[in-house]
VOGU-3710 file (C-alpha; in Angstrom, 3 decimals, decimal comma):
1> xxxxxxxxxx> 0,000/0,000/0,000  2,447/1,960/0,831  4,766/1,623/-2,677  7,854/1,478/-0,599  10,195/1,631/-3,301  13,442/3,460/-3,112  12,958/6,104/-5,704  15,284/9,066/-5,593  14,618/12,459/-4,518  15,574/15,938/-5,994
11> xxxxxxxxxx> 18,046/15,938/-2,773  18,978/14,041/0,196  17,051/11,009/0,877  15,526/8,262/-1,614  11,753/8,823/-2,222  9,427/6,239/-0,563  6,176/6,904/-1,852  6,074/7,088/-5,827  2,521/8,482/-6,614  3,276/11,716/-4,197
21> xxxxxxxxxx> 4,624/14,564/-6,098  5,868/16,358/-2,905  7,012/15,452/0,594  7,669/17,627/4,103  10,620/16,577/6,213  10,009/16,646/10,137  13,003/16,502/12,747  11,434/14,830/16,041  11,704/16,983/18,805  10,555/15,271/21,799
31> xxxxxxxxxx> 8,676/12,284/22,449  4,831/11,826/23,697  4,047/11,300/27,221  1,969/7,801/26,996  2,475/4,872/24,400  -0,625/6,172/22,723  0,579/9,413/21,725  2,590/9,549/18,533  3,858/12,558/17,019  2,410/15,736/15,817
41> xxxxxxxxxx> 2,770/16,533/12,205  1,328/20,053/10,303  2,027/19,572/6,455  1,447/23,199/4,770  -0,602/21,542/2,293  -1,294/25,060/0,472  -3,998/23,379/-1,911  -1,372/20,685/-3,158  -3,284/17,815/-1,537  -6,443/17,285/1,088
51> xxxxxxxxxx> -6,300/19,545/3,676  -7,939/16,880/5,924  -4,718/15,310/5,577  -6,733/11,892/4,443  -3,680/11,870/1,548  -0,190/11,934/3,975  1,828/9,108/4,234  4,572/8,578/6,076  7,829/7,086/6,333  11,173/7,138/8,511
61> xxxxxxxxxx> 14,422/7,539/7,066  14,988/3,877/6,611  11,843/3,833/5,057  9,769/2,099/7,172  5,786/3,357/6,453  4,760/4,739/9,867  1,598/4,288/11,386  -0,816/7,447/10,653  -4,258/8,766/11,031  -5,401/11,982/9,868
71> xxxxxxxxxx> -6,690/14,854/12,343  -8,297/17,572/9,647  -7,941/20,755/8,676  -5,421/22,750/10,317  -4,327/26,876/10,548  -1,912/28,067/7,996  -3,177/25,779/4,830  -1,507/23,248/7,158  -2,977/19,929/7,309  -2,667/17,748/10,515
81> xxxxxxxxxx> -1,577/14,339/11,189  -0,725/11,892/14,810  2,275/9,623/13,124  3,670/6,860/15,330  7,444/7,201/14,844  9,446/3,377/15,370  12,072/3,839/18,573  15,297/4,059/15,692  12,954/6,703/13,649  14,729/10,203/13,713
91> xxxxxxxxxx> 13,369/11,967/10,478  9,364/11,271/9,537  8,902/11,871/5,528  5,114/12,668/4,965  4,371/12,686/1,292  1,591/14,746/-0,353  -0,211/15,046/-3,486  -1,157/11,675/-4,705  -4,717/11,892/-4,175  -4,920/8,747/-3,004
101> xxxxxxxxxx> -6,268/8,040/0,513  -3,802/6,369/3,040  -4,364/3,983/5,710  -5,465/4,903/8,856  -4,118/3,548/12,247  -6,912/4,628/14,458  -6,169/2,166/17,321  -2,718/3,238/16,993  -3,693/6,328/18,780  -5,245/8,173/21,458
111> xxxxxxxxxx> -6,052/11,769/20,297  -3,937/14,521/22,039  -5,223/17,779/23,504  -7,227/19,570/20,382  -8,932/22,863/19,721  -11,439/22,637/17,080  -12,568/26,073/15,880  -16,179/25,935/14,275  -18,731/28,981/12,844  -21,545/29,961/15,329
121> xxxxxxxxxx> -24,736/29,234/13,374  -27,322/31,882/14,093  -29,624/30,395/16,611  -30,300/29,847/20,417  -27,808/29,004/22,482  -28,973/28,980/26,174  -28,435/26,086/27,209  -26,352/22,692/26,103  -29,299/21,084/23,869  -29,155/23,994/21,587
131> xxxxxxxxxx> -25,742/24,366/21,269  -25,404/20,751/20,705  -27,963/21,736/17,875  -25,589/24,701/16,478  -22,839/21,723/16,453  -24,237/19,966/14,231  -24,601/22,900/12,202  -21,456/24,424/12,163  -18,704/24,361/9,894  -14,693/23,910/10,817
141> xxxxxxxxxx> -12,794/26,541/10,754  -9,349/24,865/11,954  -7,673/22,750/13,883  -4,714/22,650/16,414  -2,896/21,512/18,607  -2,855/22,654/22,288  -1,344/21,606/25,420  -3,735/22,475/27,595  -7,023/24,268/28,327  -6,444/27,827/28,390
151> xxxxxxxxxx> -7,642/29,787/25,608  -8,465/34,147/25,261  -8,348/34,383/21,304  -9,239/32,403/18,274  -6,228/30,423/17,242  -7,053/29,930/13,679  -7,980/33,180/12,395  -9,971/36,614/13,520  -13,445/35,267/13,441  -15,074/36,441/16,356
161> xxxxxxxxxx> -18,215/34,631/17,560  -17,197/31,013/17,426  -17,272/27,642/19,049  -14,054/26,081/20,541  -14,209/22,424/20,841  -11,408/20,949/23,139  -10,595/17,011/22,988  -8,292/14,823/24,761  -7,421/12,459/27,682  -6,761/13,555/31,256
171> xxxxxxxxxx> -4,048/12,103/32,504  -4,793/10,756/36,283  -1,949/9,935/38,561  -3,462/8,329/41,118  -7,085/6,916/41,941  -9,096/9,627/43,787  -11,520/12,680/44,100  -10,403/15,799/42,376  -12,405/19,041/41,520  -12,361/20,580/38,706
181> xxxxxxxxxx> -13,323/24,229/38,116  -14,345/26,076/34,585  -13,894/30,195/33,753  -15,459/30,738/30,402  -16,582/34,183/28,687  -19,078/33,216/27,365  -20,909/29,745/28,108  -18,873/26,983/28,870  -19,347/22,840/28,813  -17,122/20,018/30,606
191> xxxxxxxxxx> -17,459/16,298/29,759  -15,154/13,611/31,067  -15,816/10,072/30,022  -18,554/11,382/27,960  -20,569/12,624/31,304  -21,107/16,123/31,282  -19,367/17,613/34,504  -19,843/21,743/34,532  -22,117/23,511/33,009  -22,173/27,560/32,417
201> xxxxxxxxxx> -25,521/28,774/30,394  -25,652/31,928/28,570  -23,925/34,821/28,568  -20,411/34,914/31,458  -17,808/37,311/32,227  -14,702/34,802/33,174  -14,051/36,661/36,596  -17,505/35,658/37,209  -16,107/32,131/38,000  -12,318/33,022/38,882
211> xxxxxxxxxx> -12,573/31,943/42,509  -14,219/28,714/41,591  -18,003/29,637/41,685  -18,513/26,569/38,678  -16,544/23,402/39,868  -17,794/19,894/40,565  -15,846/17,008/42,492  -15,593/13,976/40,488  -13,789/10,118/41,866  -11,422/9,206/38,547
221> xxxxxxxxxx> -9,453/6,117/38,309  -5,575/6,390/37,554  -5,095/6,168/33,667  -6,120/8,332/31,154  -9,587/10,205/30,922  -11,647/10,944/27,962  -12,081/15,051/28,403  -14,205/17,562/26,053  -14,922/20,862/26,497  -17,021/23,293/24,663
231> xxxxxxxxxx> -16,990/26,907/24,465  -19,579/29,494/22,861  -18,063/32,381/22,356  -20,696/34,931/21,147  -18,537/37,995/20,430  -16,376/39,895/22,452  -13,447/38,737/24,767  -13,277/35,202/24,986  -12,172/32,792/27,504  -11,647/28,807/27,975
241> xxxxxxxxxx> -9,563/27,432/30,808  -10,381/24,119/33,296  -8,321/24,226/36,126  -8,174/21,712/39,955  -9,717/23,370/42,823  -8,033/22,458/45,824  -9,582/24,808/48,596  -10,441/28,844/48,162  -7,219/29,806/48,281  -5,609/26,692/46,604
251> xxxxxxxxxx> -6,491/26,642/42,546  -4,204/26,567/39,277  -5,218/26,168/35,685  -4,313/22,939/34,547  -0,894/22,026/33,048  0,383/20,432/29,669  1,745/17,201/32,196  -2,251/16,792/33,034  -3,305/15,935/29,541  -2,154/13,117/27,394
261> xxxxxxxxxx> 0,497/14,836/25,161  1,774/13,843/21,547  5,615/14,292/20,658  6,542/17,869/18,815  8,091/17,757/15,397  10,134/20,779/13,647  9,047/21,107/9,703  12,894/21,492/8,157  11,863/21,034/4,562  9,540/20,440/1,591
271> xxxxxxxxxx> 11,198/18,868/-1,395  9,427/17,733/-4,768  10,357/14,705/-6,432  11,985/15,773/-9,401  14,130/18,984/-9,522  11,952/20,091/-12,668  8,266/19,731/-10,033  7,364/23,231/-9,243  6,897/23,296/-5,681  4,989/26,569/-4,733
281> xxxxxxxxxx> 3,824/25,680/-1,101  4,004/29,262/0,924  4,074/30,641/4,581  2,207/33,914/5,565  3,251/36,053/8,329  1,643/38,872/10,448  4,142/41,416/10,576  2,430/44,564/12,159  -0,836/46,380/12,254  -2,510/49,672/12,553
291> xxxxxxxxxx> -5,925/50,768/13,453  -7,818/53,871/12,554  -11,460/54,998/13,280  -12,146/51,349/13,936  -10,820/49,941/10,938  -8,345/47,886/10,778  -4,974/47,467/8,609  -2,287/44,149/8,574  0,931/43,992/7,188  1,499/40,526/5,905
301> xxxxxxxxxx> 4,071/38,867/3,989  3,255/35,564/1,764  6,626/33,601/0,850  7,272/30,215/-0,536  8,748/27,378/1,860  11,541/26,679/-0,729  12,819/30,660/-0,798  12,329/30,353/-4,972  10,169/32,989/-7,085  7,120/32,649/-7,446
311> xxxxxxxxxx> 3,945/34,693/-8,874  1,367/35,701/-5,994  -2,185/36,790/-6,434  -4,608/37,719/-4,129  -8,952/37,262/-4,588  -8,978/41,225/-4,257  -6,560/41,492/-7,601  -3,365/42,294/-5,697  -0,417/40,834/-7,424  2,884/40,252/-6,641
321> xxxxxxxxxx> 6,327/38,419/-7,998  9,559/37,371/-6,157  10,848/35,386/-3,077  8,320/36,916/-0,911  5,313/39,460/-1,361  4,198/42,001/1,280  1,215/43,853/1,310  -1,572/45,744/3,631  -4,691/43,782/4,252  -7,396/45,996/4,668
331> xxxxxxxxxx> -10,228/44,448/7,941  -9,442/41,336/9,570  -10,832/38,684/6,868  -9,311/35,869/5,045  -7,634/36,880/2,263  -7,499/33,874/-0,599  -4,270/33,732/-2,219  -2,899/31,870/-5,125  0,558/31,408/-5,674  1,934/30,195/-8,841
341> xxxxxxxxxx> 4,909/28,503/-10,507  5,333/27,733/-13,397  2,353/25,831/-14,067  1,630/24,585/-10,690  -0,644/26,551/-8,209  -0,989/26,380/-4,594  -3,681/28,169/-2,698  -5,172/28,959/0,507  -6,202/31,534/3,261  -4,022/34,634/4,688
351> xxxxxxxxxx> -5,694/34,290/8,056  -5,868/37,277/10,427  -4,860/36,125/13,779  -7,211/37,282/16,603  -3,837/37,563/18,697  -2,780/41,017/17,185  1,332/41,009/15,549  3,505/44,315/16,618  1,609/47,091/17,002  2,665/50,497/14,693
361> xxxxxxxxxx> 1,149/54,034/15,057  -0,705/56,512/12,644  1,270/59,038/14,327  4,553/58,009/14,092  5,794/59,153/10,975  8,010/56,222/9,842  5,524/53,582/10,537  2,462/55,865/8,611  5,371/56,343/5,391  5,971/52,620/5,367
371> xxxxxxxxxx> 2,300/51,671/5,535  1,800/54,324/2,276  4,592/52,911/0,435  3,262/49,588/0,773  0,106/50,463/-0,981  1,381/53,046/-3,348  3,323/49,576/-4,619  0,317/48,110/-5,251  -0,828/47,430/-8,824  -3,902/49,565/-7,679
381> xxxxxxxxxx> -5,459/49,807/-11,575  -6,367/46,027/-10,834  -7,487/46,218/-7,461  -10,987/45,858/-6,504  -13,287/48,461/-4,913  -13,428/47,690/-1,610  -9,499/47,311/-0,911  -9,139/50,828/-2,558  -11,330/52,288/-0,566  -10,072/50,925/2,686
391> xxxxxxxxxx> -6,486/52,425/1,486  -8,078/56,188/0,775  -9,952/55,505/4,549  -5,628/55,043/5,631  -4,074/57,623/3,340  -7,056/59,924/4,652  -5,699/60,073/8,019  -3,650/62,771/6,758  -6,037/65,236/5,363  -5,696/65,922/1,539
401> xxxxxxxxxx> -2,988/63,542/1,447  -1,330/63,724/-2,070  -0,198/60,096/-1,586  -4,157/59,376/-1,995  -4,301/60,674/-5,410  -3,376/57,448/-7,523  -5,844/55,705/-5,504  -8,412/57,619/-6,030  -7,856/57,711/-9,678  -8,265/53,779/-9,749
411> xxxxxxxxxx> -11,578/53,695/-7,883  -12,722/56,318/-10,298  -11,633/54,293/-13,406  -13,774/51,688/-11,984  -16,901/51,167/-14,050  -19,723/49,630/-11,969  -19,245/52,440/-8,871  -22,753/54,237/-7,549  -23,209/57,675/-7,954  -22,774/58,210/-4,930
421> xxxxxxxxxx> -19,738/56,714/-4,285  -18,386/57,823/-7,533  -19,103/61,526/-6,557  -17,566/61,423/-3,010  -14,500/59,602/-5,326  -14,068/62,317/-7,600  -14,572/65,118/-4,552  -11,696/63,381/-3,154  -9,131/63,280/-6,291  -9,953/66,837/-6,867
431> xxxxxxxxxx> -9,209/67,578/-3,091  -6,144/65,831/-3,011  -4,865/67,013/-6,158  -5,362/70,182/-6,155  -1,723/71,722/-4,622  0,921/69,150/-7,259  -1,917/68,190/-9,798  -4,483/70,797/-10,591  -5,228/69,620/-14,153  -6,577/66,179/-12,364
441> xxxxxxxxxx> -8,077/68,476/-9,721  -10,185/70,528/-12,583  -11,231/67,366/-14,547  -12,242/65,959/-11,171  -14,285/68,942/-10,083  -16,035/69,451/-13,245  -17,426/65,862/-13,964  -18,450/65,998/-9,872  -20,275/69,209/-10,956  -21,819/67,910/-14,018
451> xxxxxxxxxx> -22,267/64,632/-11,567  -24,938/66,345/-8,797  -25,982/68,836/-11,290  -29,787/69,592/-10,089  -29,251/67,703/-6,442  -28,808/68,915/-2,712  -25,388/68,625/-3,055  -24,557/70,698/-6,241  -24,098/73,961/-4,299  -21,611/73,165/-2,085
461> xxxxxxxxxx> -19,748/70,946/-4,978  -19,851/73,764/-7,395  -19,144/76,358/-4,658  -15,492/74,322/-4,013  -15,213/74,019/-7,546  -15,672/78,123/-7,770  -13,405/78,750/-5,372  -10,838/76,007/-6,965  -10,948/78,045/-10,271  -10,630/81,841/-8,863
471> xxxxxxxxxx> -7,534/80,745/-6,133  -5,581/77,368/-7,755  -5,830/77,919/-11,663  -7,685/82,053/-12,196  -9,418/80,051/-14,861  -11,901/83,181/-14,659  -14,011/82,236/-17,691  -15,041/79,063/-16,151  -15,484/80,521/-12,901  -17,758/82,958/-13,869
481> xxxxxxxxxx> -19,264/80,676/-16,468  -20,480/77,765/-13,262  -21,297/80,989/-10,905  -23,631/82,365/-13,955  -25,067/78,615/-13,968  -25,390/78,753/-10,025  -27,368/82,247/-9,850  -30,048/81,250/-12,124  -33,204/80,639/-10,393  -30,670/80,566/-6,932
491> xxxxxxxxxx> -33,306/80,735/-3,968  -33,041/84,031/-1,913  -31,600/82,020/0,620  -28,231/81,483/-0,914  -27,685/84,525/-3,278  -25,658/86,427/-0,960  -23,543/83,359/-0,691  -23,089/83,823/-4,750  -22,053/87,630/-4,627  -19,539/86,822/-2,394
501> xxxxxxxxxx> -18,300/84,456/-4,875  -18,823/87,263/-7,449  -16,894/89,411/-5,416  -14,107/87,355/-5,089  -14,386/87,103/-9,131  -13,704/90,965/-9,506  -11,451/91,909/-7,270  -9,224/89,336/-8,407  -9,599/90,502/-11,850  -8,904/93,909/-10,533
511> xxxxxxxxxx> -12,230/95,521/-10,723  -12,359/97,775/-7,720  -15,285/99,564/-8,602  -17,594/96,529/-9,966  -16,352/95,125/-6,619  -17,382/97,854/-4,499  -20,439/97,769/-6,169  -20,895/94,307/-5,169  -19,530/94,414/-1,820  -22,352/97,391/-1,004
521> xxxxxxxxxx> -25,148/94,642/-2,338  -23,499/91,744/-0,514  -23,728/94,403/2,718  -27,220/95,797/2,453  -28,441/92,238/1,429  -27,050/90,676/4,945  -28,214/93,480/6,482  -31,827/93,111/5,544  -31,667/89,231/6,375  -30,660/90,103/10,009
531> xxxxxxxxxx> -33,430/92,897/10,736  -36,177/89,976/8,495  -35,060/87,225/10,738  -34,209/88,929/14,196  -36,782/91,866/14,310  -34,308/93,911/16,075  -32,343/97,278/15,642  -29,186/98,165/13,928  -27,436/98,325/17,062  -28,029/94,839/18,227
541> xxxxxxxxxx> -28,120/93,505/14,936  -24,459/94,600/14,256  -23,523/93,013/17,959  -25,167/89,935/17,118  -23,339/89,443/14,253  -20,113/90,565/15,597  -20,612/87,686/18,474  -21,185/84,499/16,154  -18,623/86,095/13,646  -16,274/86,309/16,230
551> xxxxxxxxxx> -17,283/82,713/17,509  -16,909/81,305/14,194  -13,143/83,090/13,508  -11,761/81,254/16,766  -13,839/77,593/15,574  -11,700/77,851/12,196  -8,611/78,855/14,170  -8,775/75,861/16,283  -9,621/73,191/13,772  -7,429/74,892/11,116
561> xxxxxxxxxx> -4,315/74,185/14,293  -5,874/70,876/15,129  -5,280/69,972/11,107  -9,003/69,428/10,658  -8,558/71,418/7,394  -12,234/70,254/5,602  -14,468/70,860/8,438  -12,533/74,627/9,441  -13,768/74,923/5,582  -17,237/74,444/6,444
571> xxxxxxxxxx> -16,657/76,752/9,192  -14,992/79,834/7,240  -18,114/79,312/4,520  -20,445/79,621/7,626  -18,635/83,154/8,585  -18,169/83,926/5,098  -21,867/83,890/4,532  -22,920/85,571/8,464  -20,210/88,720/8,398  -19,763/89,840/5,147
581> xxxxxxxxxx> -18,215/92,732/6,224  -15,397/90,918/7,997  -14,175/91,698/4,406  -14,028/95,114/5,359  -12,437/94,988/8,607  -9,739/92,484/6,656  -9,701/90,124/9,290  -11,703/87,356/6,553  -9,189/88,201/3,723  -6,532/87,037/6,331
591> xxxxxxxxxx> -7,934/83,635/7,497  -9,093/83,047/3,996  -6,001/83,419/2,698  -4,435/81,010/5,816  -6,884/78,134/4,344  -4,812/78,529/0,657  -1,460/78,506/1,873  -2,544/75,496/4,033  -3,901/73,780/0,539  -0,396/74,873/-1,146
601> xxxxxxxxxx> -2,446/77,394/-3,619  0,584/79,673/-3,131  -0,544/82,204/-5,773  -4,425/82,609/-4,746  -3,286/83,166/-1,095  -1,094/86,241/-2,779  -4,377/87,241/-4,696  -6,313/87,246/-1,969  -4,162/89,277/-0,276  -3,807/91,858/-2,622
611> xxxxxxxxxx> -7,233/91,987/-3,082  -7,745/93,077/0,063  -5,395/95,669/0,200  -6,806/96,474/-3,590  -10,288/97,338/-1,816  -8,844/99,218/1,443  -5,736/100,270/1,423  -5,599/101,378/4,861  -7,507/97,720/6,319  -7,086/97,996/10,319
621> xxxxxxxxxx> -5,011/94,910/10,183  -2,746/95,817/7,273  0,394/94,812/9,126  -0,535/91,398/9,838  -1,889/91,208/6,251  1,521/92,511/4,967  3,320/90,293/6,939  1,731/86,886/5,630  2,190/88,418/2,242  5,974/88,784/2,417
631> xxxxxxxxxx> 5,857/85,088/4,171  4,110/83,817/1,140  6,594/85,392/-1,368  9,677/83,679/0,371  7,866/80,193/0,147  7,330/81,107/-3,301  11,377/81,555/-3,243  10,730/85,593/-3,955  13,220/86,502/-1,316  13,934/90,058/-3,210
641> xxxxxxxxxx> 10,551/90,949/-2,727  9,773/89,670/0,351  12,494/91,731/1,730  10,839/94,783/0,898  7,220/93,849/2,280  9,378/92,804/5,865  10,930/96,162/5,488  8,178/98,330/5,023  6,718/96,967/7,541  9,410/97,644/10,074
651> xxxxxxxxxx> 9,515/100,952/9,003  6,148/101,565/8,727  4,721/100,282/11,813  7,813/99,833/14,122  5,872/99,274/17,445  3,396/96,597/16,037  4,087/92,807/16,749  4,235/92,356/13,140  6,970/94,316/13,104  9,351/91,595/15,296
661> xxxxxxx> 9,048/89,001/12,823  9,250/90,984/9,942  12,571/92,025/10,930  13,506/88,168/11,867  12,247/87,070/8,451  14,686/89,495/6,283  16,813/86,969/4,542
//
């Protein structure tokens, strides 16, 4: 059965099983602690043969065929095996791939300590009839090995209501009573010998049992002890341990040398048969993590067991090519993988352990530059929507991240997107774009535009887009084009809104009087609204509005320092539209022109400076106006003239705090 032929391997040892394509080499590490127990083996199967492990056979280095019998489905596209190595064994060759069943030694072995991981089937589960119900129902998730009962996160991957199934033999030194006690978060079963011992129902905190609240004496013989336990864990923190009561202050978990233990193995190789076999079996590894506004972000790295190239490709189109491929998973699902060479494909599951890898930080600088160059590496065009989308929710972090721009552009490219979402896409490129790329900023705008065109959203869309033509590109035509488009039939509501815009059109085309003229409508149409909606005189009117204007310059002030650049937008339209004549007083120009220098629109924060100073020459905050001009012109690398703005203003206003660091700024 076991074609025990000496056939030769690519390397070392002759090959013992001729139908198997591949084999793993285990060293034995230690031996099992009762006759029964055999040896552990996890073949990364990877797709290349059952992953019950119904398919490994196995052999010693002399080539004897070992006893075997197959355990299931294990973590890591592993699949798990109890071999019975012969006292002179010290290598055990399990071969793979040959689709044909092997034998199975069942008396051979008593099962070691397990931890089943199943789904939790939607149902009841107060008590242990139903959940013996939902066990029938549920589906395996993995399989490992433990060494005892003491378990606070999913072993297999990052699913998070599940059911842990334990199963093994207690191993009883001497005839006699012992108690047994059981901490489980959430409800919790005991069987020995098939009797069920301890019992929690429902819904548990573990401290609710710490100091031994659920135990249950029990008279076992010396020998070995059939033991099960069962937890439901429905969401949350999770906890499974069974530990030996002695008194209330005498209690410990129980240890490995309590349960009937199988011998360890150490996986050294895989080989294939022939030098010419592609072998593409592959490891994964959790190599940090990140969270941000609850989602969550992996960095894993998927590498072949023999170090060779290989091609990798992932269900949500990321694609990679080498020794190794490293990526960001976005959430904490299984990711399917397939990893190909030559012709031969192996595939499986990059799980997401529940038990987190190093921890990095959105804040740290390094760690928030090596997460973006991971995805910027990504072959984003073939990507699918969802991972994009968790990589803008990353880049995002930083507001109007430029790194965000590419993919953006590759969700938008996508065909099949909703409006919606392809709207809030678009908003985004243009937003991101705007400082290094405003030709991709302007398409972006105008197809959003064209996008909400008639909807609740089209005036604040189109008002961005305004503002994106008169301060990033002075593309006036368009501008004045959309705000023509914007005025007709405008409700009352928002047309002072719109000759602020028009405003902002003519004074940077240099129209003093046509903005004058304007200004004076924008006035007298603000004040009217006040006296319509407060019924009050001009006195208190004027106070009024000086109180939420006021309220509303130190709200952009603090979100603009806090970096919450799009909402202190929202907040400067808000004042914009309430104190119109904060244009007058200068004190708007100035934190209007602080929002374009913090979007990099270098030359519309220079325009809107000027414009100020165009329509008052003699504003009441001219130095500080002055000074953020010269500022501007030496980030724009125009020391010359920046010189002479710090200048005049030391000259001209020597006693004002502007004056200080104008004179430090002279370069």
């Amino acid at each position: 059965m076991g074609f025990q032929v000496r056939l030769h391997a690519a390397v070392g040892a002759p090959w013992h099983h001729a139908a198997s394509p591949y084999r793993a080499v285990f060293g034995i590490v230690s031996k099992a602690n009762h006759p029964k127990g055999g040896a552990v083996v996890a073949v990364p199967i990877c797709g290349l043969g059952a992953e019950d492990g119904s398919e490994l056979w196995s052999f010693d280095q002399t080539g004897q065929q070992l006893a075997s019998q197959p355990v299931g489905k294990g973590a890591r596209n592993e699949a798990l095996a109890l071999v019975r190595p012969q006292p002179a064994s010290k290598k055990i060759y399990v071969y793979f791939g040959s689709k044909m069943r092997s034998p199975v030694h069942k008396t051979a072995f008593l099962h070691s300590l397990l931890c089943n991981v199943r789904t939790l089937p939607k149902g009841a589960a107060g008590n242990w009839q139903q959940v013996a119900e939902l066990l029938k129902q549920s589906k395996n998730l993995g399989t490992v090995f433990v060494d005892k009962i003491e378990q606070a996160h999913n072993p297999v991957d990052s699913t998070d209501a599940v059911l842990l199934v334990f199963d093994g033999y207690l191993r009883i030194p001497k005839t006699g009573k012992y108690t047994y006690m059981m901490a489980t978060d959430d409800a919790g079963y005991l069987f020995i010998d098939d009797r069920q011992i301890l019992k929690r129902d429902g819904r548990h905190w573990a401290r609710d049992a710490a100091r031994g609240e659920c135990r249950k004496e029990v008279v076992l013989t010396k020998g070995l002890h059939k033991v099960r336990m069962v937890l439901v864990d429905l969401g949350g923190s999770m906890t499974a341990l069974i530990g030996q009561w002695i008194d209330g202050r005498n209690k410990y978990a129980l240890r490995p040398q309590d349960f009937a233990q199988p011998g360890k193995t150490k996986l050294e190789r895989l080989e294939p048969r022939h030098r010419n076999v592609p072998l593409p079996a592959f490891q994964t590894k959790e190599l940090s993590y990140m969270s941000y506004a609850g989602a969550q972000y992996t960095e894993i790295e998927v590498g072949t067991h023999d170090g060779k190239e290989a091609t990798f490709l992932f269900r949500d189109g990321f694609a990679g090519k080498g020794k190794t491929s490293r990526r960001i998973l976005c959430g904490t699902q299984s990711m399917p993988v397939r990893v190909t060479r030559k012709r031969v494909t192996a595939t499986g599951l990059v799980a997401i352990s529940e038990k987190p890898p190093r921890a990095r930080s959105l804040r740290n600088a390094a760690d928030f530059k090596h997460y973006s160059a991971l995805i910027l590496s990504a072959n984003l065009a073939d990507l699918d929507a969802s991972t994009l989308r968790g990589y803008i929710h990353f880049l995002n972090f930083r507001e109007l991240n430029e790194d965000a721009v590419p993919v953006y552009e590759a969700l938008v490219a996508r065909g099949k997107l909703e409006q919606e979402e392809r709207y809030e896409a678009l908003v985004g490129l243009a937003r991101a774009a705007g400082k290094t790329f405003p030709e991709k900023s302007a398409k972006a705008f105008a197809e959003a535009e064209k996008l909400v065109r008639g909807q609740k959203a089209w005036g604040k869309t189109a008002r961005e887009y305004v503002e994106f033509l008169l301060y990033r590109t002075q593309d006036f035509a368009t501008a004045d084009k959309l705000l023509s488009r914007m005025l007709r039939g405008a409700p009352k509501d928002k047309r002072p809104m719109l000759w602020g815009l028009q405003l902002d059109l003519v004074v940077l085309q240099g129209k003093t009087d046509e903005a004058k003229k304007v200004l004076d409508e924008l006035l007298r149409a603000r004040e009217v609204e006040f006296l319509r909606t407060r019924k009050t005189g001009n006195s208190q009117l004027f106070a009024a509005a000086a109180v939420k204007s006021n309220a509303l310059r130190q709200r952009y002030y603090d979100l603009m320092k806090a970096g919450f650049v799009l909402q202190a937008r929202e907040v400067l339209h808000e004042w914009s539209d309430i104190a119109p004549v904060d244009r007058v007083h200068g004190t708007l120009p100035l934190a209007r022109a602080r929002y374009w220098e913090r979007l990099g629109w270098l030359d519309g924060t220079l325009a809107e400076l000027d414009g100020a100073i165009l329509m008052d020459p003699l504003l009441p905050n001219l130095p500080e106006v002055e000074l953020l001009r010269g500022m501007i012109l030496q980030k724009a690398g125009e020391n010359g003239k920046a010189n002479e703005v710090f200048l005049k203003i030391v000259k001209e206003y020597p006693n004002h705090p502007a004056a200080r660091k104008a004179k430090e700024s002279v370069k």
